[in-house]
C-alpha positions in Angstrom: 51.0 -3.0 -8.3 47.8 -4.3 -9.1 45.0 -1.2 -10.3 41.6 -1.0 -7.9 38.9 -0.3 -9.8 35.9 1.6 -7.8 32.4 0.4 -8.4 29.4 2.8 -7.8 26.7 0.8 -5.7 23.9 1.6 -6.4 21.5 3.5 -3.2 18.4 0.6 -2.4 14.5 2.1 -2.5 13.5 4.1 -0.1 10.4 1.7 0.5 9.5 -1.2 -1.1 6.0 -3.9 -1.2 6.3 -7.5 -0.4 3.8 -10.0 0.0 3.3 -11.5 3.0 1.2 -14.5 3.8 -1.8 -14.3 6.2 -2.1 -17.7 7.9 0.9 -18.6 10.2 0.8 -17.6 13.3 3.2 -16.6 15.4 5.2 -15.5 12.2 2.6 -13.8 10.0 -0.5 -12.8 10.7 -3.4 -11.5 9.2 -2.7 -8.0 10.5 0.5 -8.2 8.5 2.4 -8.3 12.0 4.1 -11.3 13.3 8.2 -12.1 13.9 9.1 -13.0 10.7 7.3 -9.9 9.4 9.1 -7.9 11.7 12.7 -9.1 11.2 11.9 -8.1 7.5 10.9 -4.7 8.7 14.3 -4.7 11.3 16.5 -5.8 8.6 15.5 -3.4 5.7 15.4 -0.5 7.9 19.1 -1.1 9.1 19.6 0.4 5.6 17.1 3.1 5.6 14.0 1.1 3.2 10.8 1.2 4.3 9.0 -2.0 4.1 5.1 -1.6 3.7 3.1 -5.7 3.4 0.7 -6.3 1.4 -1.3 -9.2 3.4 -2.3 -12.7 1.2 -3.3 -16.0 1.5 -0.1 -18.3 1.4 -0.7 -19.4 -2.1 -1.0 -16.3 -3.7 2.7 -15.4 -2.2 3.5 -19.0 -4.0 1.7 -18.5 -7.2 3.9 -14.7 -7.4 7.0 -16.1 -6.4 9.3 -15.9 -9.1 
């Protein structure tokens, strides 16, 4: 019989920042709303982590993406 070996997981953030870019409507907006902005904000809060957006122009978000 092959041993299982248990692996803690680690619990995620309970919020988080993201960048979010301001300029394509209907999917981001200025406001920081839009739908991809809030399937980010459905999907992390499935598992309990706040999402808060920090709002910037499209090449910033490109410039910080690493």
């Amino acid at each position: 019989m092959t041993p299982v070996f248990a692996k803690t997981i680690p619990s995620p953030p309970e919020s988080i920042e993201i960048m979010v870019e301001d300029a394509a409507d209907p999917f981001s907006k200025a406001d920081g709303t839009g739908y991809a902005n809030d399937q980010v904000v459905a999907a992390f809060s499935a598992v309990g982590v706040d999402i808060k957006f920090n709002v910037v122009p499209y090449v910033r978000c490109k410039k910080n993406d690493a």
